[in-house]
Rosetta silent file (secondary structure, phi, psi, omega in degrees, C-alpha in Angstrom):
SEQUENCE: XXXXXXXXXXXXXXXXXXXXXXXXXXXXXXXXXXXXXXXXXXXXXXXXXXXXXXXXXXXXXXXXXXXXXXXXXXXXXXXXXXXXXXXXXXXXXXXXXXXXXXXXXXXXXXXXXXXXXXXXXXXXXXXXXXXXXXXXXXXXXXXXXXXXXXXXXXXXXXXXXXXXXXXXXXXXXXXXXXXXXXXXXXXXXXXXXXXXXXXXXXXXXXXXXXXXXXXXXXXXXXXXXXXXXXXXXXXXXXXXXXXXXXXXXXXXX
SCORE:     score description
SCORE:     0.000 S_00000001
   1 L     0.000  147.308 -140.693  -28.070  -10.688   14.484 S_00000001
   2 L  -123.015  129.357  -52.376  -30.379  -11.140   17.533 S_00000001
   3 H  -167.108  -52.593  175.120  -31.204   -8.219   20.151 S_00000001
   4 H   -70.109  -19.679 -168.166  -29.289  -10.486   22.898 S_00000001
   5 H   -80.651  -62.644 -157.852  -26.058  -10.927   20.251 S_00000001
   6 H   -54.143  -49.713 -166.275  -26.051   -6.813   19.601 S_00000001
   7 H   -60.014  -23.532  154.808  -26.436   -6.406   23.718 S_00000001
   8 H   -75.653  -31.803  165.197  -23.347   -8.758   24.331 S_00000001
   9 H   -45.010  -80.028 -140.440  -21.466   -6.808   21.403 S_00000001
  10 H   -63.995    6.340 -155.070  -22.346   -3.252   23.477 S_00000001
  11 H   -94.610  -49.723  179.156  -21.673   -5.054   27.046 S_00000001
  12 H   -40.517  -63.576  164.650  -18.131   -6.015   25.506 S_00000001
  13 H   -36.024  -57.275  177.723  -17.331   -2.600   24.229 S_00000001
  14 H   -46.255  -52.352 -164.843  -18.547   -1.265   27.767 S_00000001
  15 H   -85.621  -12.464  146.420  -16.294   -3.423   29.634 S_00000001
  16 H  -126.408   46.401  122.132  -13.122   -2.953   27.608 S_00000001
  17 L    73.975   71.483  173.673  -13.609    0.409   27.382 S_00000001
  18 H   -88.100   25.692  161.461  -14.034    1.459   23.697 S_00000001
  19 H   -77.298  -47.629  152.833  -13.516    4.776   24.221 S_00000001
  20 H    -8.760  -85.637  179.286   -9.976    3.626   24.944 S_00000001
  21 H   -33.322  -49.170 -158.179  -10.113    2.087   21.415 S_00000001
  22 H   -66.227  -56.311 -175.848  -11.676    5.079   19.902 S_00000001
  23 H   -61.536  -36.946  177.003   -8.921    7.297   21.041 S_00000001
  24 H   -59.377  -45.110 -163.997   -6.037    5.248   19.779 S_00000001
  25 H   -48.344  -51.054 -144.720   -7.682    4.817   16.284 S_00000001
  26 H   -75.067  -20.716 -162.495   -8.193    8.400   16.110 S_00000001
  27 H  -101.803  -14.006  163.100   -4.398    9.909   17.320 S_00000001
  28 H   -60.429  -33.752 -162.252   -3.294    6.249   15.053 S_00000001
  29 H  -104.653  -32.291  148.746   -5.215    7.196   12.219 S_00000001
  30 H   -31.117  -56.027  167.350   -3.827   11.089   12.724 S_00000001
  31 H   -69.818  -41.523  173.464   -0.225   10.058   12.822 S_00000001
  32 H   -60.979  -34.995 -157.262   -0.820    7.672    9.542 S_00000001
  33 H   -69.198  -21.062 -171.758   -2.415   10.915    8.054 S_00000001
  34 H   -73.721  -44.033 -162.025    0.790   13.132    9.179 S_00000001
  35 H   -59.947  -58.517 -167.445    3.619   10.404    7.700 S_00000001
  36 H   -48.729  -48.716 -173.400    1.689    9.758    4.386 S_00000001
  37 H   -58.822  -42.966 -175.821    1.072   13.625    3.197 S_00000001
  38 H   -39.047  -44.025  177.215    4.862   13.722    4.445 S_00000001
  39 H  -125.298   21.990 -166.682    6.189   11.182    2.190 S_00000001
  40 H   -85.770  -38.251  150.810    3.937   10.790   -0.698 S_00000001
  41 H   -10.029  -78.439 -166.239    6.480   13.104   -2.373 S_00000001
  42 H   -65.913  -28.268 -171.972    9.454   11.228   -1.877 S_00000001
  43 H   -74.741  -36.054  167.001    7.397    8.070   -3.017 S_00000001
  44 H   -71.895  -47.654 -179.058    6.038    9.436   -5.995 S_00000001
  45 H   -62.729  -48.270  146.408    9.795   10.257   -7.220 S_00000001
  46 H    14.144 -105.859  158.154   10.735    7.311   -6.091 S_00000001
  47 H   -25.954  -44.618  175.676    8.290    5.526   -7.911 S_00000001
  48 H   -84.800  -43.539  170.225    8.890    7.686  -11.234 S_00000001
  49 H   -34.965  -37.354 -175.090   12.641    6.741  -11.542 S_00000001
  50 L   -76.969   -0.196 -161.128   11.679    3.228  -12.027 S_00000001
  51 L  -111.386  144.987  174.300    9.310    4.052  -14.889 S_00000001
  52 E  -147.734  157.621 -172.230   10.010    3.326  -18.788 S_00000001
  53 L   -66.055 -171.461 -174.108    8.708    3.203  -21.765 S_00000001
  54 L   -69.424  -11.222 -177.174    9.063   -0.390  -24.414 S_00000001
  55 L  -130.191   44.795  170.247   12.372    0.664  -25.280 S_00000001
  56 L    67.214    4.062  141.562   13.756    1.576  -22.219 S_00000001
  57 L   -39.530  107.196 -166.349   13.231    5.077  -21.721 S_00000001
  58 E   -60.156  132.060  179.642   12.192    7.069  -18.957 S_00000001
  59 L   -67.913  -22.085 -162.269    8.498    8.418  -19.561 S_00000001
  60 L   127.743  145.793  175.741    8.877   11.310  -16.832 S_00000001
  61 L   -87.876   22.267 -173.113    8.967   12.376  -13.260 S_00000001
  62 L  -108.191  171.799  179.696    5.967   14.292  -13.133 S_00000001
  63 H   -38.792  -70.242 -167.269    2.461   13.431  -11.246 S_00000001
  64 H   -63.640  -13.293  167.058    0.392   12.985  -14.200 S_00000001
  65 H   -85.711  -19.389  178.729    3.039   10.088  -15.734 S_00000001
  66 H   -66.758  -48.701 -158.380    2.979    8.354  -12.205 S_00000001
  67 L   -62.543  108.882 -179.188   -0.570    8.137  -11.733 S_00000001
  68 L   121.647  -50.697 -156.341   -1.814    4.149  -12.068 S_00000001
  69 L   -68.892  178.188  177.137    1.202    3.179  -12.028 S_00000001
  70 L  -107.721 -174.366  165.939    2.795    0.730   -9.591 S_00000001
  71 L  -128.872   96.279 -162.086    5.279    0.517   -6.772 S_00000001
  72 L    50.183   68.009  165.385    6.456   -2.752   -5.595 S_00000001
  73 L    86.139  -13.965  160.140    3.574   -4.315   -6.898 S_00000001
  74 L  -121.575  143.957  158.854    0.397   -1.593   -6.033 S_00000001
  75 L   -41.041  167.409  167.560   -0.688    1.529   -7.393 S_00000001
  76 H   -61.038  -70.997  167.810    0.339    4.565   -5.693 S_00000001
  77 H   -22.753  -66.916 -171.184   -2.861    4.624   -3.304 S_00000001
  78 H   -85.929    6.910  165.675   -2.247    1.760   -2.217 S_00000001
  79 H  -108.566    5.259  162.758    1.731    1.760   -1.216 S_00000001
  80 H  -112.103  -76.293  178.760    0.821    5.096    0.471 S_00000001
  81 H   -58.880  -58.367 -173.587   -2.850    5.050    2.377 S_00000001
  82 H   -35.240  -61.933 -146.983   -3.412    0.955    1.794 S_00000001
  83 H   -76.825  -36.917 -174.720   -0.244   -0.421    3.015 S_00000001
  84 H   -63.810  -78.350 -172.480    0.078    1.790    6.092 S_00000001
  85 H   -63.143  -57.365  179.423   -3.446    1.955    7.648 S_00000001
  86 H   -14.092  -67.194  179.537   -3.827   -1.705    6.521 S_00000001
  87 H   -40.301  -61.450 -168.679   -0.641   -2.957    8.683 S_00000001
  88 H   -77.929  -11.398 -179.379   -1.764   -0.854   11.473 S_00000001
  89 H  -106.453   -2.866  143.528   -5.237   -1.996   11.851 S_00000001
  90 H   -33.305  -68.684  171.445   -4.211   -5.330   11.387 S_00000001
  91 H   -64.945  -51.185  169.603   -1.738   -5.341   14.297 S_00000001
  92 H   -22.992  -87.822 -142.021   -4.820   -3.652   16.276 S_00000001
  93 L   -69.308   -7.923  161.628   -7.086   -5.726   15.829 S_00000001
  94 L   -81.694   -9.389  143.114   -4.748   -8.443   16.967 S_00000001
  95 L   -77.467  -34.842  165.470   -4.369   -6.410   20.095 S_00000001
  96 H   -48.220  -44.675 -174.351   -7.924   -6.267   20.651 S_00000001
  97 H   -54.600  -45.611 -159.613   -8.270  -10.003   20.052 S_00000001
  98 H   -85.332  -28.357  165.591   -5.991  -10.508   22.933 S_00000001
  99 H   -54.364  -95.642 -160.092   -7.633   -7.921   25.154 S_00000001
 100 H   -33.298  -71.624 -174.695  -11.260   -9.506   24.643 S_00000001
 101 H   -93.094  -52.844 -176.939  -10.662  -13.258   24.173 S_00000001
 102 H   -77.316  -19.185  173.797   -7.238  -14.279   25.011 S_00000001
 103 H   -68.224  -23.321 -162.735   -6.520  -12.096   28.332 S_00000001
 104 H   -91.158  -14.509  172.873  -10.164  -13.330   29.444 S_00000001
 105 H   -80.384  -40.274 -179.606   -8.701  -16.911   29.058 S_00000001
 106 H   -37.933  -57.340 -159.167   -5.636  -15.710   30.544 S_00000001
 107 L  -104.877    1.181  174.420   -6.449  -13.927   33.322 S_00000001
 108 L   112.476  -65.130 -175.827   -9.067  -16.298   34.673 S_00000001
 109 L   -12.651  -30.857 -159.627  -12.321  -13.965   33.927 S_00000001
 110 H   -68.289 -101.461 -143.726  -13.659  -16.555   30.982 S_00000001
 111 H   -16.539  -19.674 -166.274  -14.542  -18.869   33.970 S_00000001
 112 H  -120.933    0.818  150.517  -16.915  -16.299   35.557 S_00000001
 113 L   -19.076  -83.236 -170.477  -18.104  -15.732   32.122 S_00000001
 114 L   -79.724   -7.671  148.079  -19.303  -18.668   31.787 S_00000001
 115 L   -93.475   36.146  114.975  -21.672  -19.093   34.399 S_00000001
 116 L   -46.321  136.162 -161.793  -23.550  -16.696   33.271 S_00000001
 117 L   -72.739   65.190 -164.618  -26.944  -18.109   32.330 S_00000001
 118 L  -161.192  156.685  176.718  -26.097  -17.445   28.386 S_00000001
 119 L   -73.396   98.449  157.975  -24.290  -20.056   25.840 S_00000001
 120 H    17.561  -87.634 -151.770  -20.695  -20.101   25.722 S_00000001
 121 H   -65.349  -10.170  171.572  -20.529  -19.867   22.405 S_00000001
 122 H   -89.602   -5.503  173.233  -22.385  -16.520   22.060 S_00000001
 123 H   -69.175  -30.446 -157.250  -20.385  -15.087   24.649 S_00000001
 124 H   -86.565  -52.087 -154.156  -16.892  -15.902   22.370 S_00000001
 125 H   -75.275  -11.811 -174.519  -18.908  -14.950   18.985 S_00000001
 126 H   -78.075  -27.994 -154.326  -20.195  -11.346   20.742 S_00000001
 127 H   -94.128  -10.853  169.843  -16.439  -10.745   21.659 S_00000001
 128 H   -87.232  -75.914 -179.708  -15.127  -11.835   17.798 S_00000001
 129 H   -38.103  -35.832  170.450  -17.941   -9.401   16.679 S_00000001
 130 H   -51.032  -33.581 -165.210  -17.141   -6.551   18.939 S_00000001
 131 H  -100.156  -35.527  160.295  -13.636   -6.623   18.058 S_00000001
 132 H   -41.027  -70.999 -178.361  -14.462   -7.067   13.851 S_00000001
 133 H   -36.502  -49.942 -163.036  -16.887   -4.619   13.728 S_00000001
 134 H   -61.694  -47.319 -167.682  -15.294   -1.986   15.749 S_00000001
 135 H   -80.872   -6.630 -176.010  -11.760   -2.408   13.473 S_00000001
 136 H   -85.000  -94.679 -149.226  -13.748   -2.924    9.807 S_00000001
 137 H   -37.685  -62.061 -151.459  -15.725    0.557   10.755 S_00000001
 138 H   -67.800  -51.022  158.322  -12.611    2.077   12.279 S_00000001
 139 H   -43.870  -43.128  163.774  -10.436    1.064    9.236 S_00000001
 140 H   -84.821  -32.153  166.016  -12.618    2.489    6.588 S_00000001
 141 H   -35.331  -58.629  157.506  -13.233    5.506    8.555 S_00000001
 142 H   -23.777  -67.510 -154.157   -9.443    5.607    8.732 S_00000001
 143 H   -91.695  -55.509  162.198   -8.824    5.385    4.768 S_00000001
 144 L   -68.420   38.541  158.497  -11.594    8.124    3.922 S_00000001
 145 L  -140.855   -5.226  149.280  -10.262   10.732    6.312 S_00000001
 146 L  -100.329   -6.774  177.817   -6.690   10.403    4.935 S_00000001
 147 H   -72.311  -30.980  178.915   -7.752   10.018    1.285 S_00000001
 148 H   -66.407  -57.446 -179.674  -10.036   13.864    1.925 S_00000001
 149 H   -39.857  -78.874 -159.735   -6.576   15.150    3.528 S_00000001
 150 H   -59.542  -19.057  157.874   -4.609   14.093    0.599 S_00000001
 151 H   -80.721  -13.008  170.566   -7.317   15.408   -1.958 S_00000001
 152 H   -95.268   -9.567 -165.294   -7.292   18.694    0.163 S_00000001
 153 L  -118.665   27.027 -179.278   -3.679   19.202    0.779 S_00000001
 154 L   -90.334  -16.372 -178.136   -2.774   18.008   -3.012 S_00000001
 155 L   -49.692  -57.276 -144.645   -2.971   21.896   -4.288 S_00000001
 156 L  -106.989   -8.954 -177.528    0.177   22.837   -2.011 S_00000001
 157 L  -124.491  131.671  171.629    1.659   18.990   -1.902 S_00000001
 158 L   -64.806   74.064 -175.736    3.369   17.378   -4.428 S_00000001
 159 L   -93.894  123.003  162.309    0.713   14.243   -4.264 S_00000001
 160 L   -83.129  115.418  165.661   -0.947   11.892   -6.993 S_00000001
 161 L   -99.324    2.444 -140.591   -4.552   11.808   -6.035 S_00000001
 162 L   -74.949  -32.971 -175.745   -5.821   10.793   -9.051 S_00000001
 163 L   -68.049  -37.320  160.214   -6.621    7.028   -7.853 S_00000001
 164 L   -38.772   80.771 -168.518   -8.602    8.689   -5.154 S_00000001
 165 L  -122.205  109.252 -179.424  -11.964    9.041   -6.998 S_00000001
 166 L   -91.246    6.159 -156.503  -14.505    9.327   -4.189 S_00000001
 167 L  -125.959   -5.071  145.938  -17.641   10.364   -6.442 S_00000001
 168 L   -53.855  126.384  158.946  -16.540    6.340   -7.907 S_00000001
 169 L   -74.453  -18.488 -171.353  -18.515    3.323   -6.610 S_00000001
 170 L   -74.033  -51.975  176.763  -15.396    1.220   -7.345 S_00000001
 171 H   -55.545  -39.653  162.656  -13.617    3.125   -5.147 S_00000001
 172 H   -86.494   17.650  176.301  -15.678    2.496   -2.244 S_00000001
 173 H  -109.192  -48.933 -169.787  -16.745   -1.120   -2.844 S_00000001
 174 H   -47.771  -50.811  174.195  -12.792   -1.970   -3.218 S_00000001
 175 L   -40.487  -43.592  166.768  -12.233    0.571    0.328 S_00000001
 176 L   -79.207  -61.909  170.143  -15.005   -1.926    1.804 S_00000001
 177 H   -51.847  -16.998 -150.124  -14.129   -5.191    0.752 S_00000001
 178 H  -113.467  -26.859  172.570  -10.190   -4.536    0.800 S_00000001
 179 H   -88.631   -9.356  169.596  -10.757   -3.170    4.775 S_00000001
 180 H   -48.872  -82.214  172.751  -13.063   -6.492    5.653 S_00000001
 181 H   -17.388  -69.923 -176.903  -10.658   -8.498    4.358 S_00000001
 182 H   -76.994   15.915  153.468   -7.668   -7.046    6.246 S_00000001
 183 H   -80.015  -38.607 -173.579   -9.346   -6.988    9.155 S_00000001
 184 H   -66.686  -44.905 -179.803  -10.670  -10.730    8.774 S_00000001
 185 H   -58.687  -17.392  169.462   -7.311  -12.199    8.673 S_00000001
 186 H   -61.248   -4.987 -156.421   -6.228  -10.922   11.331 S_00000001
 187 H  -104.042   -3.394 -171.979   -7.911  -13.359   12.769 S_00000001
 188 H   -76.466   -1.066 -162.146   -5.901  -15.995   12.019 S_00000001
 189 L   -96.784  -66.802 -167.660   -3.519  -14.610   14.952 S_00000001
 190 H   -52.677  -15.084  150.177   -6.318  -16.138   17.694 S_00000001
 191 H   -38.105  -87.769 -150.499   -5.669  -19.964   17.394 S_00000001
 192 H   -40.770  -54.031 -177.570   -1.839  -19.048   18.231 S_00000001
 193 H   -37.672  -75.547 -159.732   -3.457  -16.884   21.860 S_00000001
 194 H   -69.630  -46.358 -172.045   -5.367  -19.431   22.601 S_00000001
 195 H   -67.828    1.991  162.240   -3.663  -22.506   22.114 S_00000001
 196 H  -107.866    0.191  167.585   -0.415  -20.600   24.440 S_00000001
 197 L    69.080   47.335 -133.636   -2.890  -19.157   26.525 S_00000001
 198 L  -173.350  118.981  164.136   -0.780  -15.473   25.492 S_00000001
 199 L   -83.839  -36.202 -165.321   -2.076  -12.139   24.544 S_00000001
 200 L   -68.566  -12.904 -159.884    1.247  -11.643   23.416 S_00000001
 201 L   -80.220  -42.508 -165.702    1.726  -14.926   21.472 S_00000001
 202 H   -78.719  -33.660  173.945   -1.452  -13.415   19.663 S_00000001
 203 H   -99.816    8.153 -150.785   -0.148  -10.153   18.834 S_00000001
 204 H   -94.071  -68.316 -151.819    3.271  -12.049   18.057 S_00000001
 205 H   -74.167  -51.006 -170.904    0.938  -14.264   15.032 S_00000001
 206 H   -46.213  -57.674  169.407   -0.775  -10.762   13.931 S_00000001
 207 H   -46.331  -69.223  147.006    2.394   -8.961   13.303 S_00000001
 208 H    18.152  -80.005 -145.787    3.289  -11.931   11.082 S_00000001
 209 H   -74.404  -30.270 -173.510    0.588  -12.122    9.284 S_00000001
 210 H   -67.715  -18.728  168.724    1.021   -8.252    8.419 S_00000001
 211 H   -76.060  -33.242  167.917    4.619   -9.201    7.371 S_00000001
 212 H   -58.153  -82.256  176.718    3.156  -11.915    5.164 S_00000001
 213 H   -55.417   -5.315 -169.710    0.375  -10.137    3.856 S_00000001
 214 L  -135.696  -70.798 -176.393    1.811   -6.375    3.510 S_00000001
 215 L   -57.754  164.909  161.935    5.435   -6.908    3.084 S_00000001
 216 E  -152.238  162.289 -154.306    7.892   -7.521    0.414 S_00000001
 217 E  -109.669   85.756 -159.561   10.897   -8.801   -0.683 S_00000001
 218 L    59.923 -102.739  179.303   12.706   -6.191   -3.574 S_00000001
 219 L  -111.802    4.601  178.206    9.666   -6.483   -5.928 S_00000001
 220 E   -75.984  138.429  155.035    8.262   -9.556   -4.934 S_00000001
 221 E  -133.840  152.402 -174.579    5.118   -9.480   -3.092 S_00000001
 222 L  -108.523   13.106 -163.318    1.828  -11.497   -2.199 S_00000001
 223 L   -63.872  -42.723 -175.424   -0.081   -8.020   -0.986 S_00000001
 224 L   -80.464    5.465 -153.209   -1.807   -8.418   -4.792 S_00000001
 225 L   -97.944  109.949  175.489   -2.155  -12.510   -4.713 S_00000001
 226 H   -48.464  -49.926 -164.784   -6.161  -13.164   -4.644 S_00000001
 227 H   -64.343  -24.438  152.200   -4.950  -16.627   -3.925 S_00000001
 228 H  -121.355   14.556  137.311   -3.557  -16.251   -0.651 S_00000001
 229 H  -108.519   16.895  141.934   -5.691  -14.422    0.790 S_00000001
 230 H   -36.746  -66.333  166.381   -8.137  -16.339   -0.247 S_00000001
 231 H   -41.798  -72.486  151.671   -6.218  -18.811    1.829 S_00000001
 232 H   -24.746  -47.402 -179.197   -6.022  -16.519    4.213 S_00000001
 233 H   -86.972  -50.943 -114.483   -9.835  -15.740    4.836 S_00000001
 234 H  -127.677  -21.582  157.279  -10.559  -19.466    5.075 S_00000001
 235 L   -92.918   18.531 -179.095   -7.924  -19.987    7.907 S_00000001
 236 L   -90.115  -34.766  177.618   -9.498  -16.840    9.522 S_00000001
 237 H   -86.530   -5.806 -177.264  -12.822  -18.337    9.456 S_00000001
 238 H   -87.454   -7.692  172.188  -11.307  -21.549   10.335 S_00000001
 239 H   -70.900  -55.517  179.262   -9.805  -19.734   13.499 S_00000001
 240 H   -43.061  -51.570 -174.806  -12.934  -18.375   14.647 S_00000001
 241 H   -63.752  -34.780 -156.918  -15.140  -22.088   14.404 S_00000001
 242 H   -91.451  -29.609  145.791  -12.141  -23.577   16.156 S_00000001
 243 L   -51.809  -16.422  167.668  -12.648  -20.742   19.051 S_00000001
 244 L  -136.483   22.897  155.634  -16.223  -21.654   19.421 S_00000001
 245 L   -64.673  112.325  163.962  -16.036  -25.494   18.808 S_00000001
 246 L    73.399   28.727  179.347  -17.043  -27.802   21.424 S_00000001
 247 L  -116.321   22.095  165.819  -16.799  -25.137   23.723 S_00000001
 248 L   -73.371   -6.202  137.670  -19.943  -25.334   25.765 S_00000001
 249 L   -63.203  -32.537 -155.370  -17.883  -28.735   26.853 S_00000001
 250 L   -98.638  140.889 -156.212  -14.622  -27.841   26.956 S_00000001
 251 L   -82.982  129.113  171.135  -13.253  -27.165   30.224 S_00000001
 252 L   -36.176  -54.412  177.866  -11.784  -23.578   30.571 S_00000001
 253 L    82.075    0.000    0.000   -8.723  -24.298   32.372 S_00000001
């Protein structure tokens, strides 16, 4: 990344005001941390009703029989901290997309952009990077400051930490790759902006995708299916090239 790419990243930030940003994540990622501690209780019993042994027995309602196991298809971690912060920084980042690139199509501003003595396309690619960056960083940040809550408040709360293992590299290479990812896909929301010329049309496709990608249907779910988000990441990068295709030609409108 090139000393003019990072100074269009920090110009972006300046100019849609990422302290703004800063503050939602933080009273967003505050509010995730209050519900989850709230309800990992009810989720762990939950969760333990459903579980039995080969002959159809229940194993037990306690912590330590819970722990691994899943709940509609994830682990505990990840139908309490995953599924939550996931969703929400998801939806973000498909408001940000709509701040940065589709409101600047929207609202006229690309046009005055774009005379600026600089390439189109690194202007579009500082403002996909500005808004990636900020929600990957923000997102893991996010997932390590409610996983320390939930290993500090597990003495006095009934909570399974045990999948927490922060002194684990697996645990943080899965924390990094599993917040790229839901951040990248998100991206698949900006085709829809731009081709209606609509931030909301944009945060419209995000929610979506988070219904796709997060939700489920009784016990069915695709939140574990490599294979579509696989699918996923390849129309995310195919959103982005189609946002900065031809468009040192293409007329703004």
């Amino acid at each position: 990344m090139g000393i003019i790419m990072l100074k269009l990243i920090k110009l972006e930030w300046k100019k849609n005001n990422i302290g703004k940003s800063i503050w939602i994540a933080m009273i967003m990622t505050a509010v995730l941390c209050l519900f989850i501690v709230g309800t990992s209780g009810e989720l762990l019993s939950i969760a333990a009703v459903s579980l039995y042994d080969n002959n159809g027995n229940p194993v037990g309602t306690d912590a330590a029989s819970v722990a691994g196991m899943e709940f509609y298809g994830r682990n505990i971690f990840d139908a309490t901290v995953g599924i939550f912060t996931n969703m929400s920084f998801i939806i973000f980042t498909g408001v940000m997309l709509a701040g940065y690139i589709v409101g600047a199509y929207e609202k006229g501003t690309m046009r005055l952009m774009f005379s600026y003595p600089i390439k189109r396309r690194k202007i579009i690619l500082s403002k996909i990077l500005a808004v990636w960056i900020f929600n990957v960083a923000a997102l893991i940040i996010s997932k390590v400051f409610i996983s320390v809550v939930l290993l500090t408040a597990n003495p006095i709360a009934r909570i399974t930490t045990e999948e927490i293992q922060i002194d684990s590299p697996r645990f943080w290479l899965y924390l990094l790759l599993n917040s790229v990812v839901m951040v990248s896909i998100a991206f698949t929301a900006l085709p829809v902006g731009l081709q209606f010329r609509s931030s909301k049309a944009a945060i419209v496709a995000a929610v979506i995708v988070v219904c796709f990608s997060q939700g489920n249907i009784g016990s069915y779910t695709l939140a574990d299916s490599a294979p579509f988000y696989l699918m996923l990441l390849v129309l995310a990068a195919a959103a982005v090239f189609l946002s900065i295709y031809n468009v040192e030609r293409k007329d703004v409108g």
